[in-house]
N, C-alpha and C positions, 0 to 999 in steps of 0.2 A: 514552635521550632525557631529556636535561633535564623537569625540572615546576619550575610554576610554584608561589609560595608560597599563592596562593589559586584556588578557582575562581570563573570568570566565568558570570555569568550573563545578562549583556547577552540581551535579546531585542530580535531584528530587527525581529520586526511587534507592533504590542501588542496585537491579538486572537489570544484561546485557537482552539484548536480542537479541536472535541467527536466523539469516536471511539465510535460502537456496534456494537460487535459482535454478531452473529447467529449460533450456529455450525453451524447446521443446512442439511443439504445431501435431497435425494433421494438421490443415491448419493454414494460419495469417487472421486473420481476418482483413476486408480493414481501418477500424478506427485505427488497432497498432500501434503503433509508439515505441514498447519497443522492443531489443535486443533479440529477439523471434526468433525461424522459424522451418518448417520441419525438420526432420534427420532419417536417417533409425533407425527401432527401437534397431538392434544390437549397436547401438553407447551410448545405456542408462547404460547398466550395467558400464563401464566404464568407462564412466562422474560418474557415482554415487559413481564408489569405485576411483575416483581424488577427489572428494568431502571431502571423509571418511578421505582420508590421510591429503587431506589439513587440516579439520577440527585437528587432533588427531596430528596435528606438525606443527600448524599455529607459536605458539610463535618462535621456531625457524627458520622457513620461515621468520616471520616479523623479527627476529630479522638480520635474515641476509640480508634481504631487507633497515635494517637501519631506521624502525620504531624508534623511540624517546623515545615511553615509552617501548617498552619491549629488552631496550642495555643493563640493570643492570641485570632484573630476568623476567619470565614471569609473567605477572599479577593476580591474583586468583582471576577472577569476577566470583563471582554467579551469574548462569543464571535465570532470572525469567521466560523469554518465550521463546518459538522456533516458528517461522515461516517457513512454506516450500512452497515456490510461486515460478511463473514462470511467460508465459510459460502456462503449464498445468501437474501439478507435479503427479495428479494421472494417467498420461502414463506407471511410472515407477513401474518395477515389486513390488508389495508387498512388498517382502523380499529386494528388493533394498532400499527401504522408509525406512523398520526398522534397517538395518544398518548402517544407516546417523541418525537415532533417536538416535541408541546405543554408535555411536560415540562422540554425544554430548552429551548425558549424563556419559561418561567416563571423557567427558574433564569437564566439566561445571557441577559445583555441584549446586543442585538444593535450594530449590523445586520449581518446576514447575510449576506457577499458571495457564499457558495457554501453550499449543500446538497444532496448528494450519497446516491442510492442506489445499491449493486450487486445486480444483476438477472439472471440466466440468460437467456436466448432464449424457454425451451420454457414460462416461467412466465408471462409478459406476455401481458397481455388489454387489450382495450379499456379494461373498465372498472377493473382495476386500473390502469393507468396514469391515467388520468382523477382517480382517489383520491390517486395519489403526488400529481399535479399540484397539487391541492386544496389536502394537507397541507402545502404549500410547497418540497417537493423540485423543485429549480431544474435540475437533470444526473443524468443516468443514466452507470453504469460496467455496459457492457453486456458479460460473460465469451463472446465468441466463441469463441477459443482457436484457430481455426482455419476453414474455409470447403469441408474436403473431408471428405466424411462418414464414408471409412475412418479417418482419422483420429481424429475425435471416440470413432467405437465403438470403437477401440485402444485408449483410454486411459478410458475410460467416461463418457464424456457423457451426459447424456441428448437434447441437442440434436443437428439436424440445420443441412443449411447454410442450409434453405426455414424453418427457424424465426426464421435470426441475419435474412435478411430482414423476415420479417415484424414480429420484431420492433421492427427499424428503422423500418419503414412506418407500425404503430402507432403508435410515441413520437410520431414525427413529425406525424401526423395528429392528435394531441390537443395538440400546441403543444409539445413539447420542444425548444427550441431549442440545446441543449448537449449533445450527448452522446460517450462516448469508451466507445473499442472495445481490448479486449485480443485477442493474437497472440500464440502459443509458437514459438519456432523451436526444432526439435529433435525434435519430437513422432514416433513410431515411423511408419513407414508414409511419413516426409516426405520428398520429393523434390523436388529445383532445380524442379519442373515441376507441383507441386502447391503449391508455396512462393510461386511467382509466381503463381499463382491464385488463392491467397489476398487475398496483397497485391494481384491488378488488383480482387478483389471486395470489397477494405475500402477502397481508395481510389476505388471506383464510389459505394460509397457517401458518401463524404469527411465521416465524422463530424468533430467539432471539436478533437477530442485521440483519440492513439491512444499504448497502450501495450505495446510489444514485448519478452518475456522468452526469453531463451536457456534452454533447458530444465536445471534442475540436478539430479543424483543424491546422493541421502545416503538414510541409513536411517530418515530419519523418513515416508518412503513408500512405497509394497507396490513400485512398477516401481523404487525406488533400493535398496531392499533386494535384488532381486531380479538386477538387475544387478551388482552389489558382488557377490552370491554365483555370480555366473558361470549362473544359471539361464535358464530360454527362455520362460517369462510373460509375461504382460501385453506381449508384444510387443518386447521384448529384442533381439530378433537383428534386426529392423527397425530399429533405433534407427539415426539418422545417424552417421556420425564427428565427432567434433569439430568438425573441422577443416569439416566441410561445414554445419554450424551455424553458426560463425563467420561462412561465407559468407552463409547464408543475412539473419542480422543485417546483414551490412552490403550485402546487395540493399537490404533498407528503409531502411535509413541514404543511400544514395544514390536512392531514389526517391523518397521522401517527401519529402525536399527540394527535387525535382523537382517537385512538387506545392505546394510552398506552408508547411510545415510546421517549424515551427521543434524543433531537436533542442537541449533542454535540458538533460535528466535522462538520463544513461544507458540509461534503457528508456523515457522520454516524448520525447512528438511532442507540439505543436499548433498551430492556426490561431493566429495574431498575438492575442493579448489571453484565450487560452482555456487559459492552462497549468492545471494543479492547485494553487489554492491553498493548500489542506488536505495534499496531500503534502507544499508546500512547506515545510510547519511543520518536517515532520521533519526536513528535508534541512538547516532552518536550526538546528535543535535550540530552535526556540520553544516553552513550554509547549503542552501537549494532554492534556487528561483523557480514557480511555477505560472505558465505561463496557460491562456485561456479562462471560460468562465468559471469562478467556481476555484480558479486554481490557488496554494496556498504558497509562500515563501518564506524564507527566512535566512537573513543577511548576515546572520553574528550577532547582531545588535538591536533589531524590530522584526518582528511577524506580521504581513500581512496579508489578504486577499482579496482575488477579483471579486464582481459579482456576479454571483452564481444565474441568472438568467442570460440567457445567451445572446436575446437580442438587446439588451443595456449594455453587456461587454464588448461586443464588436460597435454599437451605437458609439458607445465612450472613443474607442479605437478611432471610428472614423474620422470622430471630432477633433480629433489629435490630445484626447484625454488620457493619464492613465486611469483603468477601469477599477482601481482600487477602493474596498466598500468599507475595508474594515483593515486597523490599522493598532499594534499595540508593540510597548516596549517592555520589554519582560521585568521586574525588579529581582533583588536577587533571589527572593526567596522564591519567586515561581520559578527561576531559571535551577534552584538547587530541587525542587520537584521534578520538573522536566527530568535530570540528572539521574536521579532515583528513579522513577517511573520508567521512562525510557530504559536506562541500564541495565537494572531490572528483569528487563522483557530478554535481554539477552540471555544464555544457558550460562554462558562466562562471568556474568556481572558484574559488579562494580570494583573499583577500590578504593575501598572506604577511607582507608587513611588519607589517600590523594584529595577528596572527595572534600574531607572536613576541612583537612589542609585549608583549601583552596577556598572555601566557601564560611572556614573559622565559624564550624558548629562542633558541639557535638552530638553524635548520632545513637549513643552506647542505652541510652536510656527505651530510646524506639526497638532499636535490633532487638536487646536481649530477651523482651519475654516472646519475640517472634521466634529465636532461636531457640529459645525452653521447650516451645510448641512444636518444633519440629520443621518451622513452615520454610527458614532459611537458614542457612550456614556459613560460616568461612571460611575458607580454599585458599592457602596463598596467600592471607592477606586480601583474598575479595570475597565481597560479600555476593550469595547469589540463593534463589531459591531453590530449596530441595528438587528433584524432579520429580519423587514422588506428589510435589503435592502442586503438581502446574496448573490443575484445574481448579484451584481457590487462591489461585494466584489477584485476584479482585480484591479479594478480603486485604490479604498481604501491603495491596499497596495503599487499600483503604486506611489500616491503620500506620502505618509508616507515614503518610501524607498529613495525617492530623494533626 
């Protein structure tokens, strides 16, 4: 693939958006594969207030870390969104959430289109919810994962399906008026018939965004590990075929639609006016600082992140270090991937002309025999994948990347 002689760094939206990570869970669930895991609960307030600081002296941290853009001055990005994911970020006390909110709105001047917590079922109270309200958290990302209870206990949840109610019922009753609900298809124990019960008990509820993942294996978790090694854990031989997962994705791709829900993102739904627009950062490669261990950023210009263990990152913090482990400047031809891939994942996709323009490739040779194939199209002048074929949407970006 051709590269371009510089990278671009156009930003689509001009607000940042601010990423906290949490990494703490009650158990790991055996699908994980993210930088997660138990901790006694005394170890939250103090990860939260390494959080606060980092956040309210990052420019200095990066600067003394020899970030690039902030050697001259620190940068004044308004913030559009905040994120607080983990992990399982409604663990943390109340009052610890609203002082990670009050620190970013010290540093990062708003306004605030979206503020976002992710919340488990079995953790949601009254009055916790009432506290997120408070602090200004505008959407809950509620981890259902599912609505049938052998499933949950297969993979280790601590939720039930009478918890993902109530806790719907709660948000609801204390004025949440946004909330979006995640769905695994592939999950061990899942069948056409427990798959569609899911889906009639998330769409009973019709939260405002919904996000559905096809379940993946690799070794960064005990049920992908364990699969790979041909063993019969965590639920193994349970596990669907492929090919019945595929299916099972695109039941929701054609129901949801049926309901009202606009299919954007690869694995996002939602009501008209209710997408994610703090994912969307990613998907457009906008900057987004993320802040905690683990957590991941990107300025325009360098990507980097914390370290993922939580007592080195708040350790670094106290030191008056930034916690930063890993540190990279994109050249242009990763940056025109990222562009592709990212893009891509959107239902809208790219435009290709702009695309080549900007990056002085050209792409005609890659598209056409993916277009011969059926696998993408052009709309408009943008290139985007069929939706018939979202679920080999891998392959797609396999060869286009090559």
């Amino acid at each position: 693939m051709n590269q371009a002689p510089m990278q671009s760094t156009t930003n689509r939206r001009a607000g940042l958006g601010v990423y906290v990570q949490v990494p703490f869970c009650q158990a790991k669930c055996t699908y994980c594969n993210f930088a997660t895991g138990v901790a006694r609960a005394e170890t939250y307030d103090p990860y939260a207030e390494a959080v606060c600081q980092e956040i309210l002296r990052h420019g200095a941290l990066y600067r003394a870390a020899g970030l690039k853009r902030w050697q001259s001055e620190t940068p004044r990005f308004a913030a559009e969104t905040l994120y607080v994911g983990g992990g399982t970020p409604s663990l943390l006390d109340p009052a610890a959430l609203a002082r990670i909110v009050h620190a970013v709105r010290d540093v990062f001047p708003g306004p605030f289109a979206e503020t976002t917590l992710e919340a488990d079922p079995e953790t949601i109270t009254e009055k916790k919810a009432c506290a997120w309200r408070d602090a200004g958290f505008s959407r809950i990302s509620l981890g259902a994962q599912s609505f049938d209870d052998q499933e949950l206990k297969a993979v280790g949840r601590r939720h039930r399906r009478a918890d993902i109610y109530s806790a719907n019922e709660t948000l609801r009753r204390v004025g949440f008026e946004n909330l979006s609900f995640d769905l695994i298809a592939g999950l061990p124990r899942q069948t056409p018939e427990s798959w569609q019960a899911s889906l009639d008990a998330l769409l009973g509820l019709a939260p405002e965004h919904i996000s559905i993942y096809m379940l993946e294996l690799d070794e960064g978790s005990r049920l992908g590990r364990e699969s790979l090694a041909g063993g019969a854990r965590y639920g193994v031989p349970a596990l669907p075929e492929d090919d019945a997962t595929a299916d099972f994705y695109e039941m929701a791709c054609e129901q949801l639609a049926g309901r009202g829900y606009e299919h954007y993102e690869i694995s996002n739904w939602a009501l008209p006016g209710r997408r994610s627009v703090h994912n969307g950062k990613y998907w457009r490669r906008d900057p987004y600082l993320g802040f905690g261990a683990g957590a991941h950023s990107f300025d325009g210009t360098e990507r980097f992140s914390n370290a993922h263990v939580p007592a080195d990152y708040a350790g670094a913090i106290r030191d008056g270090r930034a916690a930063i482990d890993r540190r990279e400047t994109l050249d242009p031809g990763q940056s025109l991937d990222e562009e592709l891939f990212l893009g891509l994942r959107q239902l809208e996709g790219i435009d290709l002309a702009e695309i080549e323009s900007r990056y002085r490739v050209k792409l005609g040779d890659k598209v056409r025999p993916l277009a011969e194939e059926g696998l993408v199209e052009m709309v408009g002048g943008r290139l985007r994948l069929v939706a018939s074929r979202l679920t080999v949407s891998n392959e797609v970006f396999v060869r286009l990347l090559a």
